[in-house]
C-alpha positions in Angstrom: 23.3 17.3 -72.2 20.7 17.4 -69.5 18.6 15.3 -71.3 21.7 12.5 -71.4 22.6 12.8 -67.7 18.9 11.7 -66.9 18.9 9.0 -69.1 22.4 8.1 -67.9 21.2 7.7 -64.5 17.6 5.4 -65.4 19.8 2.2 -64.4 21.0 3.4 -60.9 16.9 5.1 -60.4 15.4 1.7 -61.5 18.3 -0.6 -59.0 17.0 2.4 -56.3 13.2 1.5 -56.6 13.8 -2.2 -57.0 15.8 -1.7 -53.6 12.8 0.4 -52.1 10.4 -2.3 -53.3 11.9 -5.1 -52.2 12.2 -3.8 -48.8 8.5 -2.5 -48.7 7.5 -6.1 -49.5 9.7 -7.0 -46.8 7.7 -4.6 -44.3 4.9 -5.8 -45.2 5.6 -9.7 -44.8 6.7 -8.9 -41.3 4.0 -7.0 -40.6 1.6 -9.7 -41.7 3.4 -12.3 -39.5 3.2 -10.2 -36.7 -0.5 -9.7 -36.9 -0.8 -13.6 -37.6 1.2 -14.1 -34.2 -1.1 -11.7 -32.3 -4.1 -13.5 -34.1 -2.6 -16.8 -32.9 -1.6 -15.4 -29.4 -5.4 -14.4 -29.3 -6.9 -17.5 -30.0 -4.9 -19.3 -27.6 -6.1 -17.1 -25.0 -2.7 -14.7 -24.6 -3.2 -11.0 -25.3 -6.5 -10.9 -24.4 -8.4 -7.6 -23.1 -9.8 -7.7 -19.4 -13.6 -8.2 -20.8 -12.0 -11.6 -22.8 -10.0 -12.9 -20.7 -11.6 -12.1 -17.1 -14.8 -13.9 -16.6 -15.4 -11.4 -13.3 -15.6 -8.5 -16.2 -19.6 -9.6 -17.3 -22.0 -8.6 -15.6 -24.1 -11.8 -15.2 -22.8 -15.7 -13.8 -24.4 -18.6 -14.0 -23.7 -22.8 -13.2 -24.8 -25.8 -15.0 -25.7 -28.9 -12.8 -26.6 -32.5 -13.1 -27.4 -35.1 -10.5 -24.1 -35.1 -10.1 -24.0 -32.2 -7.9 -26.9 -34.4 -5.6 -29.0 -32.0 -4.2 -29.1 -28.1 -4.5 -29.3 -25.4 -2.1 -30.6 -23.2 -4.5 -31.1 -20.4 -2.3 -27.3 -20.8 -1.5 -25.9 -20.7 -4.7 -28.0 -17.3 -5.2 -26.6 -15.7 -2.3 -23.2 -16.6 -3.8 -24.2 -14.6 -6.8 -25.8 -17.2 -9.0 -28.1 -15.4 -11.4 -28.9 -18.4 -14.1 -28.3 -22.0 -14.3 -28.5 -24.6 -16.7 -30.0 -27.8 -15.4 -29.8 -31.0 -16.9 -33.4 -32.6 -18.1 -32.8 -34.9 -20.4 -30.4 -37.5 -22.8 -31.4 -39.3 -25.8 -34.5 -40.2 -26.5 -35.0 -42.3 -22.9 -33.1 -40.9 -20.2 -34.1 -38.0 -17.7 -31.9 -36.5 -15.0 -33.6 -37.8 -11.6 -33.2 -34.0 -10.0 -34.6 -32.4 -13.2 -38.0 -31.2 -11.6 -36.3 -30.7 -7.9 -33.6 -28.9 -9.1 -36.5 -26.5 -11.3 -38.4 -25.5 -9.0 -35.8 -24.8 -6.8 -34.1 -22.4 -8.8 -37.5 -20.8 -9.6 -38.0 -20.3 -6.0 -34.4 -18.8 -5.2 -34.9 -16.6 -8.1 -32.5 -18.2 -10.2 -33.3 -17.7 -13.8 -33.5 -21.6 -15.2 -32.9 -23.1 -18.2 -33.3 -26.8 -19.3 -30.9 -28.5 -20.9 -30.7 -31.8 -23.5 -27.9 -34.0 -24.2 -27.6 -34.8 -27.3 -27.3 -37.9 -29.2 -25.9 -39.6 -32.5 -28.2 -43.0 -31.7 -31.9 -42.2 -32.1 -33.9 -39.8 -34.3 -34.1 -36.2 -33.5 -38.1 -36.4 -33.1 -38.0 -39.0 -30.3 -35.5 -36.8 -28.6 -37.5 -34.0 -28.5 -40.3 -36.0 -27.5 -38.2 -37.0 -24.2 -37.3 -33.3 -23.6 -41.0 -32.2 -23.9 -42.4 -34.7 -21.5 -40.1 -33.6 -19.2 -39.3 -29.7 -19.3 -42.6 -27.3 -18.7 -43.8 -24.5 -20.5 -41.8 -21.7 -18.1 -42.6 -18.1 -18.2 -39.2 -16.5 -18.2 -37.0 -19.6 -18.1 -34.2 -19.7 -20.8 -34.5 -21.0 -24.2 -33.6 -25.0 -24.2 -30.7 -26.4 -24.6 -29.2 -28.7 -27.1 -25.6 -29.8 -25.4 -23.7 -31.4 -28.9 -20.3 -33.3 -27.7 -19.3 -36.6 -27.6 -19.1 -39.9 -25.8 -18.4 -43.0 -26.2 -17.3 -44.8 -29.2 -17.8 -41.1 -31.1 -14.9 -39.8 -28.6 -12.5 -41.7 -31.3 -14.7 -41.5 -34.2 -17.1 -38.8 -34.4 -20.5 -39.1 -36.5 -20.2 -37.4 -39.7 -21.7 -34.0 -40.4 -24.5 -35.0 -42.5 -25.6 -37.6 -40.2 -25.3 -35.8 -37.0 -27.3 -32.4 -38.3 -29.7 -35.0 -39.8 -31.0 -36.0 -36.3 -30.5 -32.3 -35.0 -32.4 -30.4 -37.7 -35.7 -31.9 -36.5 -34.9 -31.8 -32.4 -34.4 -28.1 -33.3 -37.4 -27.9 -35.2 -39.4 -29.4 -32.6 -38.2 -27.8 -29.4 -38.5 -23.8 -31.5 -42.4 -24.8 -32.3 -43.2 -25.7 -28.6 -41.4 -23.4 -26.9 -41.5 -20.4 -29.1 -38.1 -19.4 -29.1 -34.5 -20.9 -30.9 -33.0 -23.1 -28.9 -29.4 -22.1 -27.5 -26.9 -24.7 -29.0 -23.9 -26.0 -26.8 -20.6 -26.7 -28.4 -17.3 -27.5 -28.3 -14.3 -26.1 -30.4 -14.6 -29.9 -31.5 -18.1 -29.9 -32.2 -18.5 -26.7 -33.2 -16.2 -27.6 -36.1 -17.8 -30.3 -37.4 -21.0 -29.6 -37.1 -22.3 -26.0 -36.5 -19.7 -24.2 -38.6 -21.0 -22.8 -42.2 -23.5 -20.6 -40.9 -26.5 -22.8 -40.9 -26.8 -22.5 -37.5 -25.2 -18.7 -37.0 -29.1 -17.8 -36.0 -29.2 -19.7 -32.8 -27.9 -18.7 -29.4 -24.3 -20.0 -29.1 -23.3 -21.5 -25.4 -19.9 -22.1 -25.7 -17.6 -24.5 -24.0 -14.4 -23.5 -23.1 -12.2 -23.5 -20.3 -9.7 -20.5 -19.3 -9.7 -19.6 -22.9 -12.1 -16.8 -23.9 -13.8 -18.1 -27.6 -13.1 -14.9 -29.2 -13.7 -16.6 -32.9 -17.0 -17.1 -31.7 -20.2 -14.6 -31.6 -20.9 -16.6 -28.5 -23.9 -15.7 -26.0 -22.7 -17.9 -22.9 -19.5 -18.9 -21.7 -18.8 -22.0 -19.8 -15.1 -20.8 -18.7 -14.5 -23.4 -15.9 -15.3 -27.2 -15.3 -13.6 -27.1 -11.9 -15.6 -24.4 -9.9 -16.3 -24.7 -6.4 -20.0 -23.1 -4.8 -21.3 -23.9 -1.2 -24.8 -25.3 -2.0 -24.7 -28.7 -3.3 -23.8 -32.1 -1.8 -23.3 -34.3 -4.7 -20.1 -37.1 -5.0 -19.2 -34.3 -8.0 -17.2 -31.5 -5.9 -17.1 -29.0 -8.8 -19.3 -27.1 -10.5 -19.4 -25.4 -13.7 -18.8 -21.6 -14.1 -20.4 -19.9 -17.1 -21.1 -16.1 -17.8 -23.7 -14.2 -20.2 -22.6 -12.1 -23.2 -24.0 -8.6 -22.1 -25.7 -6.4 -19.7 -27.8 -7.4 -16.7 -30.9 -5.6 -18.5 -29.7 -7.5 -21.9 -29.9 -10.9 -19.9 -33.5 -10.4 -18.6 -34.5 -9.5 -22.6 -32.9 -12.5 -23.5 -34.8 -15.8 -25.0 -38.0 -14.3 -24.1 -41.0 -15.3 -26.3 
């Protein structure tokens, strides 16, 4: 008799754990679109921790300048709490930034930890490029590892060079700038550029200087953060009002171990 009340009840047991089932799938769909929305909330800079999304939180800030900012009161900008900049040397395989060696030695002398950077580009071979960079950026004890700033202008604003092409010219600029040098160069990117041309881990060996403004690149294992294009330091008295605001990835003691050869 017992034995027939058991098997009597097997429909209602199996409708019970299809009903249990269906709602633990349920559970867990939600729960998986909730941590998609947090993921999503993340990457577009919400829900962030103080150490993401408050530049102030790293220890160590920095500038990047140009000619643009005309010239540099280097000792200023220190004062201010400057402790590295990146300074524009060169473009292509032709063109150097006229404040280049001013704006060097300058922040040599203010005690401004310097690093050189190259813009990068899709219209001449990676070896001439380093070539330009070379004859124009010394051999500097303690300076920070070049620069390789990959964006876009011009005509590849609408239509960017293709992957192949663009790592084709960059391979041997890398290659060039590591052997002289003696250290990887840091590579610049955009989300953009990062996309297309640094993602896949080719590149994950290379210092990572990423660009991007009031949103912290948490996807990224980034090393510097440029978090603002429209800062604003006493110092500098260039038609170019703004400055750029970046931060280091670490520790004041892990910044002065950084790039050295």
């Amino acid at each position: 008799k017992n034995i027939r009340k058991v098997h009597g009840d097997y429909p209602m047991l199996r409708k019970l754990c299809s009903l249990v089932l269906r709602r633990f799938l349920l559970e867990m769909l939600l729960c998986a679109l909730g941590v998609g929305a947090v993921a999503m909330l993340r990457w577009q800079g919400h829900l962030l921790r103080a150490d993401e999304s408050n530049p102030e939180e790293w220890d160590v800030f920095g500038v990047d300048v140009s000619t643009y900012q005309g010239k540099v009161d280097w000792t200023a900008l220190s004062n201010q709490g400057v402790s590295f900049a990146f300074i524009k040397a060169t473009e292509g395989s032709s063109l150097q930034d006229v404040r280049f060696a001013e704006n060097w030695e300058g922040a040599l002398a203010a005690g401004v930890r310097p690093g050189a950077y190259h813009f990068f580009s899709y219209d001449s071979p990676g070896e001439q490029q380093a070539e330009n960079f070379i004859r124009t950026v010394p051999v500097t004890e303690g300076a920070l590892p070049p620069v390789v700033d990959i964006e876009f202008y011009g005509q590849y604003l609408e239509e960017p060079a293709d992957r192949e092409t663009a790592r084709a010219i960059l391979d041997p600029l890398l290659a060039a700038l590591e052997e002289l040098y003696g250290v990887k160069p840091i590579l610049y990117a955009t989300y953009r550029s990062y996309q297309l041309y640094l993602s896949g881990g080719k590149y994950d060996d290379y210092p990572l200087w990423m660009s991007s403004p009031g949103i912290s690149p948490l996807l990224w294992d980034w090393d510097f953060w440029q978090y603002s294009h429209s800062g604003h330091l006493d110092g500098y008295d260039g038609h170019q009002q703004w400055i750029d605001f970046n931060v280091f990835r670490g520790s004041r003691s892990d910044f002065e171990a950084f790039g050295l050869r």
